[in-house]
C-alpha positions in Angstrom: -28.5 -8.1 20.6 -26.0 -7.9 17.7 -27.1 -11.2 16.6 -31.3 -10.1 16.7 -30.3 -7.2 14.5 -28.8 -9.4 11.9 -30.7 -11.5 12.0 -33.4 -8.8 11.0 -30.9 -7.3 8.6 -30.8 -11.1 6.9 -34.4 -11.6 6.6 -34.5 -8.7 3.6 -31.4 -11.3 1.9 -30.6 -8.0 2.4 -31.6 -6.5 -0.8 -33.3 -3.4 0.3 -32.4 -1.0 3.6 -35.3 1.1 2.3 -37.5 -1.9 2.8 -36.0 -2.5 6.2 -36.8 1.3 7.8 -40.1 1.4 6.0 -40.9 -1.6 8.1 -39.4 -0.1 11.5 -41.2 3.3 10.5 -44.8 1.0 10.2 -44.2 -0.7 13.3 -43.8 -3.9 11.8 -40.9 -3.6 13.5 -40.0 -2.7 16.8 -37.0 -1.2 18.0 -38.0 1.2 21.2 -37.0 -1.6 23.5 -33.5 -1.6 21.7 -33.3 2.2 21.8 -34.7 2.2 25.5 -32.3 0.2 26.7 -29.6 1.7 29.1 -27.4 -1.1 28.6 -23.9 -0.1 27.7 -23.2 -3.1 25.6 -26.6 -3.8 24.2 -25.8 -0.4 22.8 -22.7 -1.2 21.7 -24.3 -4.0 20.2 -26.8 -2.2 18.2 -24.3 0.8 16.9 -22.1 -2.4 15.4 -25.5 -3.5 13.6 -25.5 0.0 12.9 -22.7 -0.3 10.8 -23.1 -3.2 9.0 -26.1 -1.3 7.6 -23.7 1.2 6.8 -20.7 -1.0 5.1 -23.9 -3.2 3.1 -25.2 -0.1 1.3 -21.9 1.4 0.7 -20.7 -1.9 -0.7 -23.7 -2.5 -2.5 -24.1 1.2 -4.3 -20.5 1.0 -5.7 -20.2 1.6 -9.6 -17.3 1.1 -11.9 -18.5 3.7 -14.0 -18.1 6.9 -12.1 -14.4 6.6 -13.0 -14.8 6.6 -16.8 -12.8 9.3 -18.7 -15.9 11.1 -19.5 -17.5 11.2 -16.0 -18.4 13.9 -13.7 -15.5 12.7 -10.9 -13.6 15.5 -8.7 -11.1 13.0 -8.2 -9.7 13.8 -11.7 -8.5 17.1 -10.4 -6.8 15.6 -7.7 -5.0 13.1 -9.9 -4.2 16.3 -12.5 -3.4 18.6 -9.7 -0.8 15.5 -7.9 0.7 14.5 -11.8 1.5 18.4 -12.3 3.3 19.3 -9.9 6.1 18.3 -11.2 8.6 17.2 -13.6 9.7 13.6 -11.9 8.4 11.4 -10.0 11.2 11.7 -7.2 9.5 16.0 -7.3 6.0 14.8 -7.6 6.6 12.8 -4.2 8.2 15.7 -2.9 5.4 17.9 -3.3 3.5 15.2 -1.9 4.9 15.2 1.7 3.1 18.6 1.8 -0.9 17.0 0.6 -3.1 15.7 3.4 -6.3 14.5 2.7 -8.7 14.2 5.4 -12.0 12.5 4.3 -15.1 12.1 6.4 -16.4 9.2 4.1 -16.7 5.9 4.8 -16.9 4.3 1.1 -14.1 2.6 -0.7 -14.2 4.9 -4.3 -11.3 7.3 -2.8 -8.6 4.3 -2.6 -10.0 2.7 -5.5 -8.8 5.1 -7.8 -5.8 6.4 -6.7 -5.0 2.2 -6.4 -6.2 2.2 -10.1 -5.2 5.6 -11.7 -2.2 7.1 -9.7 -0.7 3.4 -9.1 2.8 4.7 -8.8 1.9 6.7 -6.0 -0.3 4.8 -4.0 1.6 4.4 -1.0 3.2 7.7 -0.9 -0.6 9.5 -1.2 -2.1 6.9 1.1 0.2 7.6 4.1 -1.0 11.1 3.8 -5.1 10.2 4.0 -6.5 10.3 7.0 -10.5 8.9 7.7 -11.2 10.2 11.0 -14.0 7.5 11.0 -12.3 4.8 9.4 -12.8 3.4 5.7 -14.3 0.1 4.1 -11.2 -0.2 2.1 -8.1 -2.6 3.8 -4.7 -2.1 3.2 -4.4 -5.9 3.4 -7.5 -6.7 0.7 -5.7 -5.4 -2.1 -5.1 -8.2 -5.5 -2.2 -6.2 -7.6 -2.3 -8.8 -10.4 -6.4 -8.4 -11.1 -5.9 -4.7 -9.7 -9.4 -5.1 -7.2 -9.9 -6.0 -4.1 -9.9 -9.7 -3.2 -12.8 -10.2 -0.9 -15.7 -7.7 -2.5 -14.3 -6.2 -5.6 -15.3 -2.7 -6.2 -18.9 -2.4 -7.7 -19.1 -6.1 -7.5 -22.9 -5.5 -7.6 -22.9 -3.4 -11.0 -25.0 -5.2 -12.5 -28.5 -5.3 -13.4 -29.6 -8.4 -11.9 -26.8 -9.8 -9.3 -27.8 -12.9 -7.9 -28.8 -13.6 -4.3 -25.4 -15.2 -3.6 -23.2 -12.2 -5.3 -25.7 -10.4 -2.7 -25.0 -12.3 0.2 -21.1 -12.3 -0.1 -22.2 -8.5 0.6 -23.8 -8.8 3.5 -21.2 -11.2 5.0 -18.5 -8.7 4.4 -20.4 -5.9 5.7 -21.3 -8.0 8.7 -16.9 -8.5 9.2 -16.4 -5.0 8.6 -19.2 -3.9 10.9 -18.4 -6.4 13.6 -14.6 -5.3 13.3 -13.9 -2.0 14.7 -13.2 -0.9 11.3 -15.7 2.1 11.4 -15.9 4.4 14.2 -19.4 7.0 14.4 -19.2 10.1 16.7 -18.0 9.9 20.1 -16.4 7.0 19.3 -12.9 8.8 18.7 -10.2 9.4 20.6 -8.0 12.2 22.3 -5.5 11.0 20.2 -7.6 10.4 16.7 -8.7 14.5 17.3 -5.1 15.9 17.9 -3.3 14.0 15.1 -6.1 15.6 12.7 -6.0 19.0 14.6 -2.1 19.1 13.9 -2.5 18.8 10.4 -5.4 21.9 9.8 -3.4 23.8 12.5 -0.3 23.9 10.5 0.7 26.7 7.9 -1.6 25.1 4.8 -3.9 25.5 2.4 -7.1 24.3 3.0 -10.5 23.2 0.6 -13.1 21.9 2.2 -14.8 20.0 -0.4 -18.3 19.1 0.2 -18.2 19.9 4.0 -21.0 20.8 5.5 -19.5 22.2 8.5 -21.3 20.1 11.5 -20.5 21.0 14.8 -19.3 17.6 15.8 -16.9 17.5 12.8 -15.6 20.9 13.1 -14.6 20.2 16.5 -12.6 16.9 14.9 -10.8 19.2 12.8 -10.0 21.8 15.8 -11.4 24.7 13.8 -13.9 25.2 16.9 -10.8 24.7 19.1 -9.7 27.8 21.4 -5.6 27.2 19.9 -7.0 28.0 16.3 -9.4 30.6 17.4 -6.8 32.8 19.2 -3.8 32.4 16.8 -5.7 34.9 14.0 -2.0 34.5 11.9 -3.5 31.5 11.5 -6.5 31.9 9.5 -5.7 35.0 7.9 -2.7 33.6 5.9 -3.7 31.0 4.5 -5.4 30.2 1.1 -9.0 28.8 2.2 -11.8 27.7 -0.2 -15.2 26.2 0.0 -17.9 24.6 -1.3 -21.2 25.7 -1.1 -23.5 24.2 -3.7 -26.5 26.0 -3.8 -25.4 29.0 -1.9 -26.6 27.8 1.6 -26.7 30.3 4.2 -26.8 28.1 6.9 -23.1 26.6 5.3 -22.1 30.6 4.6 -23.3 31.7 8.5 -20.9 28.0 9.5 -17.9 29.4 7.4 -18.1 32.9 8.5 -18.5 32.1 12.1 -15.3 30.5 12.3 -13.3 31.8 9.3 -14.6 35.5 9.0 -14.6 36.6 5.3 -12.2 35.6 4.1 -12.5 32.1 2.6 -13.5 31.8 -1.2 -16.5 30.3 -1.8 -18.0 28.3 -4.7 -22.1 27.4 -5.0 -21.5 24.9 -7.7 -20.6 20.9 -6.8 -16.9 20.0 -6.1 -16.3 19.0 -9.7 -17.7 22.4 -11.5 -16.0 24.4 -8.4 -12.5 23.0 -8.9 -12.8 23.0 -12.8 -14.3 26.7 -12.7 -13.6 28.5 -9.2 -10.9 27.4 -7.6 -7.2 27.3 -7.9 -6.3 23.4 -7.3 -2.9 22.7 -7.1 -0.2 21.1 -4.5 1.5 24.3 -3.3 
């Protein structure tokens, strides 16, 4: 099965996903018997090709130049808000043991800069990120001396016109990382994933939820659906909780309110404008 869908996934050399669902969506391709199937591991099977969809395009859409000094890139508050907070670096790592980042997103562009612009505390802020459903980057894939990452450096296909065999060392990576274990999709986590995340948003903090949308399935990951957070009120109504909301949804305000009441601190503008303009960001 896994081997059909590559295959499939191959014949586009793989250069467009957009091609590929067009042609599923015109029934050039068929998939029903694939989606039909009640077959445990033929399942299994097709989530991992799943994946390696998910690992190409991620891989593929990476640019360098997101992380100029001029761009628009919330990440620059985080690295402001983590080299402010104090004096030394000995007080800046202190302050650290109190951040935990939980991010949702599969893509690489989180550890590559903190790799490339917060260098000296790389490992303390990485032991503190948690991806509930795992992360292209490796801990092991890392090239100190050319400061990238060995196998696929980051926005490796920048360029205008990458050639099909820059392309290809794409797919094969994405096919590894797919094939791996190294993402997880929803049901896929376990007891023990969800209560080592649930400890953390259930302790006395501070919490931002930057571009969360508040889906049931991942505010049950977080515990903020769970009973223990629900009946402890202490805990919601002391702490410090923003939001954002770009746009002003009210389908994202009705989520927020339903399990926060009113007291959280919105923002309708994008992480970057919200943490610039609205929001207080800073390790406490």
């Amino acid at each position: 099965m896994v081997s059909q869908n590559i295959s499939i996934v191959s014949h586009y050399h793989p250069f467009s996903i957009d091609e590929l669902l067009d042609s599923i969506d015109n029934s050039k391709i068929d998939i029903s018997t694939w989606i039909d199937e009640d077959d445990k591991e033929a399942r299994k099977k097709l989530i991992n090709a799943g994946k390696v969809l998910i690992a190409m395009f991620l891989l593929q859409s990476e640019r360098k130049e997101v992380f100029k000094n001029d761009a628009i890139c919330w990440y620059r508050h985080l690295r402001n808000a983590i080299i402010t907070s104090g004096k030394t670096k000995s007080e800046i790592e202190k302050k650290l043991e109190s951040l935990t980042i939980i991010s949702f997103n599969y893509d690489r562009s989180l550890d590559y800069f903190l790799r490339t612009r917060l260098s000296d505390f790389y490992e303390k802020i990485s032991s503190r990120i948690i991806y509930p459903y795992g992360c292209l980057a490796q801990i092991k894939d890392w090239n100190k001396d050319k400061k990238d990452y060995s196998t696929i450096r980051y926005g490796y296909l920048e360029t205008n016109s990458p050639n099909p065999k820059q392309r290809w060392e794409v797919f094969e990576e994405a096919k590894r990382i797919g094939e791996n274990d190294h993402l997880k999709v929803i049901g896929e986590l376990t007891k023990e994933d969800e209560e080592q995340i649930q400890a953390k948003v259930l302790a006395d903090c501070h919490l931002y939820f930057l571009g969360f949308a508040f889906h049931e399935d991942n505010c049950r990951v977080l515990g903020i659906d769970h009973k223990a957070f629900r009946s402890r009120p202490n805990l919601i109504d002391s702490r410090h909780i923003c939001y954002t909301n770009y746009g002003n949804s009210k389908k994202i305000e009705k989520s927020f309110d339903a399990r926060f009441g009113k007291i959280g601190h919105s923002s309708d503008k994008g992480v970057y404008d919200a943490l610039l303009k609205d929001f207080n960001f800073r390790l406490f």
